[in-house]
N, C-alpha and C positions, 0 to 999 in steps of 0.2 A: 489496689494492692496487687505484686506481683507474683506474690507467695503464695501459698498454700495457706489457705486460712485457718485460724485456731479457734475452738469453741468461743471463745469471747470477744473474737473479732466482729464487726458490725459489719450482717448481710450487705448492707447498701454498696460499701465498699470493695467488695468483690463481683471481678469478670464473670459474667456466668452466660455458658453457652448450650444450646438445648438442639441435636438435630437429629430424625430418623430416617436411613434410607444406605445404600448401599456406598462406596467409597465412589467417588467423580470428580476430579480434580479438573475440571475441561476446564482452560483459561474465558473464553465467554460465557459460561455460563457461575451462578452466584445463587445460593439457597437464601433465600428471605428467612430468615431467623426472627419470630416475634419476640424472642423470648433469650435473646444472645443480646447483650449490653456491649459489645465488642465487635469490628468488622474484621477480619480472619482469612488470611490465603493462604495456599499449601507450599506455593512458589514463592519465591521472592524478588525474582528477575524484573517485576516492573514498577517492584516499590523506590521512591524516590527518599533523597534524606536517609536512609536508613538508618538504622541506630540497633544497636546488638541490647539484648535484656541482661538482665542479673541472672547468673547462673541458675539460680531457684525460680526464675518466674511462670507462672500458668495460671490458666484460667480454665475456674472448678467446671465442670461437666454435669449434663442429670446424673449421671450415673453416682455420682460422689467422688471422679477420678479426677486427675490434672492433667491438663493439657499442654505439654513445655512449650513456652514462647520463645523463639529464637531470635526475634527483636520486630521493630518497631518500624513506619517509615509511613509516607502518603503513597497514596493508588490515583493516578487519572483515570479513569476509565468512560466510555464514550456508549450513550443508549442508542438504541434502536429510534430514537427519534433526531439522533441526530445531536443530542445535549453532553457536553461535557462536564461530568463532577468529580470532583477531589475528592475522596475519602480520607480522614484525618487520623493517624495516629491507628493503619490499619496491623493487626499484628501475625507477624509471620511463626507458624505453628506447621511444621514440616508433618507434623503424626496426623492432620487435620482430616477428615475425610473427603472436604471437598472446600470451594471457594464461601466463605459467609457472609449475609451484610446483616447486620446488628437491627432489629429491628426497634429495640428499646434505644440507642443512641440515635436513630432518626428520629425519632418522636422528642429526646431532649433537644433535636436542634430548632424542633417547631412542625416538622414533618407529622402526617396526618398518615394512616395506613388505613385503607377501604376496603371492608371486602365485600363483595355484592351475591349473586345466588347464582354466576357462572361460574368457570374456574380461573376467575382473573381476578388477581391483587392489584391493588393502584395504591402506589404513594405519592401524596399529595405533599407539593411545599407550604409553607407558610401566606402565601401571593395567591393558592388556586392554582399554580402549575404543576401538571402530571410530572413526576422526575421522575420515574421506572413503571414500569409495569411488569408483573409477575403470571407467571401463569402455573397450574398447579400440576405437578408430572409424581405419580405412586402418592407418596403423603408428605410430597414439598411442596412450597413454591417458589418454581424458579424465575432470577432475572437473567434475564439479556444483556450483560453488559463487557464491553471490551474494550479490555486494556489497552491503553494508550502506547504503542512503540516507542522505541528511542526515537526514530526518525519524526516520527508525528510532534513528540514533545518539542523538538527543534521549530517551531510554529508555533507552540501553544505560549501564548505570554500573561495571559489575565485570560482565569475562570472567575475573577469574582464579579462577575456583570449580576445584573435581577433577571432570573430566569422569566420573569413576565415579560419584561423588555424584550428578551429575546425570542419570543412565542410571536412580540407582534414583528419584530425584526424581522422573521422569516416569512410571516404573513403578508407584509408588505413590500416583499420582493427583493429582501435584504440591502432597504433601505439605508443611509448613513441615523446615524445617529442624531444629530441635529435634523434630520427630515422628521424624523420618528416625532422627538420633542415640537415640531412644530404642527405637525399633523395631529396630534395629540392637544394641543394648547386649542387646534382650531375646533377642536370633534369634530373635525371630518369624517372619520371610518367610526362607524358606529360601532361601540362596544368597547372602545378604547377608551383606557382613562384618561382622564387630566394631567395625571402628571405620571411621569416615568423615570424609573431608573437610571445607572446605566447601563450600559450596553454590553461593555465588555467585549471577551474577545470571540468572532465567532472561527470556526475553523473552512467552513465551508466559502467563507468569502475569502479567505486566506488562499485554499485549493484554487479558487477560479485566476486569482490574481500571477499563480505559481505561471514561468513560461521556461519552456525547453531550452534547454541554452542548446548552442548552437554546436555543430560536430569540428574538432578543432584543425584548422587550418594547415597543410603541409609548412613546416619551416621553410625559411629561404635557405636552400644551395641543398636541399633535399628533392626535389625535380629534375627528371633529366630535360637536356638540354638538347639533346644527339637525337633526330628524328630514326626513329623505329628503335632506338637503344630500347624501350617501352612499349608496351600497347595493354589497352584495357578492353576486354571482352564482354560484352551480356549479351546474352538470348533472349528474345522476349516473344511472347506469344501466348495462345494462339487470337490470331485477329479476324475478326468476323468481317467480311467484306462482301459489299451489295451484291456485286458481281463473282460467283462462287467461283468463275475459270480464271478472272484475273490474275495475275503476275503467274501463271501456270497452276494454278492452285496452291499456290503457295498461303500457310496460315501463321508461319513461322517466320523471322526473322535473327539475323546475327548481326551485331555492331562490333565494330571492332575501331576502337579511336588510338591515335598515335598522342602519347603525351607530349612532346618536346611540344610538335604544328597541332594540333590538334586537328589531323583532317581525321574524317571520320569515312570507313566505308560499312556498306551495309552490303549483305548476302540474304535471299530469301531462302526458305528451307519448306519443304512437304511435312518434314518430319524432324524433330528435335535430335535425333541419332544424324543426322548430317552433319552436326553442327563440329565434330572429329573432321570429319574428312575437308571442309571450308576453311579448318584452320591450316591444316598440313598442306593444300593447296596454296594460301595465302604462305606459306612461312616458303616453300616452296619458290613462289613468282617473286618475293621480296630478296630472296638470297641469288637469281637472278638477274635481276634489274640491279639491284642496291649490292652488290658484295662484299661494298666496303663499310657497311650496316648495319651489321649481322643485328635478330633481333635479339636480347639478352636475359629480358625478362618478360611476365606475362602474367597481368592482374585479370582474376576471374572472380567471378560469384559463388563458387563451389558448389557448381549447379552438377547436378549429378552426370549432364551430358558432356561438360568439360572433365572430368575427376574416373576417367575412366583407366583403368590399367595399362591398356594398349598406348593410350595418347600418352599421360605422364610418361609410359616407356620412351616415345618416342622423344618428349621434350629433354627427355634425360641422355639420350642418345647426340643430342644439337646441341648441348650445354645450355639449355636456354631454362633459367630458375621460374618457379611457379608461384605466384604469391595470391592466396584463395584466401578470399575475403570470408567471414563469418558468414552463416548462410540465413537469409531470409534479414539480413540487417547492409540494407542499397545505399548505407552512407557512408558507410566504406569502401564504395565505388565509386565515389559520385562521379569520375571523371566519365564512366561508361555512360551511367546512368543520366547525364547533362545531356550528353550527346543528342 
């Protein structure tokens, strides 16, 4: 029932939620409720399905008070072991004091609750597999569990596997599934049963399989063409070298590549603060030689030694535009960075 119950309404039939301790809303963390028939969050951002309640709906409190339910939805949420469970029909309660999991509806699904003489609660499935563990913080006890993101959900396709299956799934080095069943038919791995579930879906074999795409390619007739119209800049250093007098002491390095030819020169440096004055010399000898080349643009790392007040003045003075790459992110160099 989602009302308020009336003398002659039958106990059985109502929500009842029982919890002491101060208000905590924290999204990973979840109060084990032995005694709450209902799973309860304060937030509603990661329930899925959602569904709005009946203007009058809540659920009765010890205290004898109501709890307004603001509606209805499931929870993915992800243990500390790695397992992902659904929560069914969890109910969103904004006045809540904190995240709850129902301890009387884990026991109807078949779930077993331990308690032993540390301060650690374990709920058992049906199968003998731990699905939470609690630990006991003032006069709770709390689980570990967290919500499933939007992003993560985009991955999640089938939670309903046999959480045993999946206890050996990870044990056996996250096996395919038809290995598992034959591994199992043969008793190879001791301890395994004869027959096994399914599998379902795991997420962490999902993670390994995920690959970077790739950084996207300049369009065509976006390149210049006009040798020194461009050049791309990095610094790199400092480089440990056998011989400490070599290239003068130099531990430093500047590369400077021409996009149209792609030659590339290098400059050695003492010191990262040179790397101003090799530029102005280079723009210097190219106006020069090349005058009919002027250089026009000039891609950098926005390394603090190029991004200096004096030199932007000065490129500002030549008409020549600055285009500073994001910092600490080399694939938006790459042309330097290939070099």
């Amino acid at each position: 029932r989602e009302a308020k119950p009336k003398a002659t309404d039958n106990p059985a039939d109502v929500d009842f939620a029982c919890v002491v301790g101060a208000p905590s809303t924290t999204a990973g963390h979840f109060i084990l409720d032995t005694g709450s028939s209902r799973h309860i969050v304060a937030n509603s951002s990661g329930l899925t399905n959602y569904r709005a309640a009946k203007p009058d709906a809540g659920i009765e409190c010890a205290n004898g008070g109501l709890m307004p339910v603001a509606g209805y939805g499931e929870l993915l949420v992800t243990t500390q072991a790695g397992l992902n469970i659904e929560l069914k029909d969890v109910a969103h309660c904004p006045s809540a004091i904190g995240n709850l999991i129902g301890g009387k509806r884990l026991t109807k699904s078949g779930c077993t609750i331990a308690f032993d003489n540390t301060s650690a609660v374990e709920t058992i499935s049906a199968s003998g597999q731990v699905l939470m563990k609690a630990s006991v913080v003032g006069q709770n006890c709390v689980v570990p569990l967290e919500p499933v993101t939007t992003d993560s959900v985009m991955m999640v396709s089938d939670t309903s596997g046999d959480p045993n299956t999946m206890h050996w799934h990870r044990c056996a080095g996250h096996n395919g599934e038809s290995t598992l069943q034959a591994l199992a038919a043969k008793g190879t791995i001791t301890g395994m049963p004869k027959t096994l579930g399914p599998l379902g879906f795991c997420s962490d074999c999902a993670e390994g399989k995920i690959a970077r795409s790739k950084h996207p390619r300049i369009a065509i007739g976006e390149r210049e063409h006009r040798p020194l119209s461009k050049i791309h800049v990095d610094p790199f250093g400092p480089v440990n070298l056998k011989d400490g007098q070599a290239l003068g002491g130099a531990k430093y390095g500047l590369i400077i590549t021409d996009e149209a030819s792609h030659h590339v020169w290098v400059s050695t440096m003492q010191y990262k603060s040179e790397a101003a004055g090799i530029l102005k010399a280079f723009h210097a000898q190219a106006l020069t030689r090349y005058p009919e080349k002027p250089i026009s643009r000039i891609r950098t790392d926005n390394a603090s030694e190029l991004n200096s007040a004096e030199l932007l003045e000065y490129w500002a003075r030549h008409g020549v535009q600055v285009e500073p790459s994001p910092r600490y992110a080399p694939q938006s160099n790459g042309v330097a960075e290939r070099a």
